[in-house]
C-alpha positions, 0 to 999 in steps of 0.5 A, a space after each residue: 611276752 610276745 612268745 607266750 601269746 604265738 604259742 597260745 594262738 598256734 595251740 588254739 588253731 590245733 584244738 579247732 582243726 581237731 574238733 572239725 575233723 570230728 564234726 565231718 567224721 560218721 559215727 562208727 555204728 553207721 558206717 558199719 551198716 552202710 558198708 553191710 548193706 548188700 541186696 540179696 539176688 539170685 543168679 543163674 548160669 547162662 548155659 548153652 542150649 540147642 535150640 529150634 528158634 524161628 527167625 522173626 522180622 517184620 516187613 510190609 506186603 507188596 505184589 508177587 508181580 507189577 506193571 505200570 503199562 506204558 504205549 510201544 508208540 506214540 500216539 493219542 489215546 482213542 479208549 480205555 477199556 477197564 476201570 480201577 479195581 477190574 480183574 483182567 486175564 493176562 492178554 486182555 485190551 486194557 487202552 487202544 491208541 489211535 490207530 489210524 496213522 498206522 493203517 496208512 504206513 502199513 498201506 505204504 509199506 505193502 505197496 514199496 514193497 510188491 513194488 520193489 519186488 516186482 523190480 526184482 524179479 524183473 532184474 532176476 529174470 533179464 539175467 538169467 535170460 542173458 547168462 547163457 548168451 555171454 558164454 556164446 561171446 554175443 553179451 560181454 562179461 561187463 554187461 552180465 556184471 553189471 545186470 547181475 548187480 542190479 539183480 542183487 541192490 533190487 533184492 536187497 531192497 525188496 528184503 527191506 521193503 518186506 521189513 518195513 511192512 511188517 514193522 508197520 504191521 507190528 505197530 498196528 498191533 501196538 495200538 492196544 495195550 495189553 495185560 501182560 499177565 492176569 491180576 487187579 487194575 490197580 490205578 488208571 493213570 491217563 484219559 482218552 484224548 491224551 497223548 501217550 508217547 514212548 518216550 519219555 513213556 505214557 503210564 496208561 493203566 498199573 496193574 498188580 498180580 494180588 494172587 499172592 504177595 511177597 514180604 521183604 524183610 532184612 535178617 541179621 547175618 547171625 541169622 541166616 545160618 537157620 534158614 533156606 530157600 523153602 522154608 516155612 515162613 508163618 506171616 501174621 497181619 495184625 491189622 486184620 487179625 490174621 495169619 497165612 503160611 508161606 515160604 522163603 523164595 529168595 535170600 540175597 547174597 549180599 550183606 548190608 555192611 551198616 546193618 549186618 542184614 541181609 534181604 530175605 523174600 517171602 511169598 503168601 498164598 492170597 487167592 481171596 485177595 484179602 491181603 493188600 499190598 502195604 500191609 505191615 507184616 510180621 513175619 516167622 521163619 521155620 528154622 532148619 535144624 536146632 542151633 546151639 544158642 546162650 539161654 538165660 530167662 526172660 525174667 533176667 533181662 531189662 529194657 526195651 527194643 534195642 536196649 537190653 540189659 543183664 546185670 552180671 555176677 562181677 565178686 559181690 557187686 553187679 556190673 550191668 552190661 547192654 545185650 543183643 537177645 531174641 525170643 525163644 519162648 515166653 519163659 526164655 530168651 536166647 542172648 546173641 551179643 554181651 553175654 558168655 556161656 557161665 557167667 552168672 547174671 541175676 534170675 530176677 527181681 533186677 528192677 531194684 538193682 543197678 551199675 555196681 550194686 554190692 548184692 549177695 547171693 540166697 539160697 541155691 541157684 534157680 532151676 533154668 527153665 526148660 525151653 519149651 517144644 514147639 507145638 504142631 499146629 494144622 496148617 491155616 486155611 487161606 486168610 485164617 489165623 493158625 
């Protein structure tokens, strides 16, 4: 008895497992079609492509020369001769110190040393009056020595003396501070009365040369093959509206390990001062020659700034991968890291697509837009927008 019921337990425990493995189990028609669905894209080739791209980077203005002018002594400070926004040539008295201390020592000065040189030349002339009387025996060897070194410390002593006056006169002269070259009062930094000392230094007046202005901007060392000290630099102010042609003075030889960029200087005619120091610049280098580059279409390319992304052709999925891209024109973009020359990427539409999306490919590949040629464009008048 106790047999029979173990096995009817043990055959109803079997019959539940079966009818719950049905229950998890999707109807066959549906699985099919899940395993059906795949996205239909287009892709296109990224084909290696010569290219004339300019470098573009952005920067902010700042004066082609500046100076804070700090006194060459000490001293109180008897006027300030300018004001905040004044145009000076270069030379011009911009502060005057108190000169009168320095009138007195270069008075000092002049009488130590004519006196000191009338002690000399007193010497000079006994020595020369007892030489001859030495080789007659009447002046011993000793006595001439010994007035011939009296004749050498007054000379000594005058040559100092002569130092001493004009390093006083100098001072007189360093009572005014001066322009060290043209350009605009930028700040006035102290008041009359004040006193200014050499050390630590007295900043009296900043002055900025306005007449052009430089803008230092970092570019990637895959970038710096397409540009030299020369070339022409199109700088745009979108804060004004406007844009002004220049050149790169400067490319400095050493990289930055953490960001791969080198410095790169470029200078901006602004004869009309209307560009002002500060101002956030965007900047576009003329490239030397062509350069061979990976080109796929914008239309491929998703994400913003430092996120950007292709999906690639990976059998009948998509593997989306990050990249690094630069503008080439507004139909293409050139891919500087994450992409090879023949891989297959979808042309567009990827917003429905992502990580792993099993898609399928319709009708022939796109035509790959030609890049467009650069259109010659006059050379802007000073402050205008080419």
């Amino acid at each position: 008895m106790k047999a029979r019921v173990l096995i009817a337990i043990l055959l109803g425990l079997t019959g539940c497992g079966d009818k719950a493995d049905k229950l998890t189990q999707l109807p066959a028609a549906e699985t099919a079609t899940q395993q059906a669905e795949a996205v239909s894209v287009q892709a296109v080739a990224a084909k290696l492509e010569n290219v004339a791209r300019a470098v573009r980077a952005n920067g902010t203005s700042e004066p082609a020369r500046e100076a804070d002018l700090s006194p060459q002594m000490t001293a109180r400070i008897s006027a300030i001769t300018v004001k905040e926004g004044d145009k000076v040539k270069a030379g011009a008295v911009l502060a005057r110190l108190d000169s009168m201390e320095a009138g007195l020592r270069v008075e000092s000065t002049a009488a130590n040393a004519s006196s000191t040189q009338t002690q000399y030349e007193l010497a000079k002339a006994e020595y020369e009056r007892l030489a001859p009387l030495a080789e007659k025996g009447t002046v011993t060897a000793q006595q001439l020595q010994r007035l011939a070194s009296q004749r050498d410390a007054l000379k000594a002593a005058s040559d100092a003396a002569r130092v001493g006056q004009a390093d006083a006169a100098r001072n007189v002269t360093n009572t005014n501070v001066r322009a060290p070259f043209a350009g605009i009062v930028s700040k006035v930094l102290s008041e009359v009365g004040e006193v200014a000392t050499m050390v630590p230094a007295t900043v009296i007046v900043r002055l900025v040369d306005m007449s052009s202005i430089d803008v230092r901007v970092p570019v990637h060392e895959r970038e710096l093959g397409r540009i030299a000290v020369g070339s022409k630099v199109i700088a745009t102010f979108p804060s004004m509206n406007e844009s002004a042609e220049g050149v790169v003075t400067f490319i400095s030889p050493e990289i930055d390990p953490r960001t791969r960029s080198a410095e790169v200087v470029t200078r901006v005619p602004n004869p009309n001062n209307s560009f002002r120091a500060g101002m956030f610049t965007e900047i576009s280098i003329e490239p030397r020659k062509a350069q061979e580059s990976l080109v796929v279409p914008r239309s491929a390319v998703g994400g913003a700034g430092d996120n950007r992304y292709v999906f690639v052709i990976s059998g009948d999925a998509v593997e989306q991968r990050k990249v690094r891209i630069s503008t080439v024109d507004s139909k293409n973009v050139e891919v500087l890291e994450g992409l090879k020359a023949d891989e297959h990427v979808v042309a567009e539409g990827i917003g429905r697509l992502s990580n792993g999306t099993r898609v399928k490919l319709s009708g022939a590949e796109p035509a790959q837009a030609e890049p467009e040629k650069p259109v010659e464009q006059p050379a802007p008048s000073d402050g205008a927008k080419p």
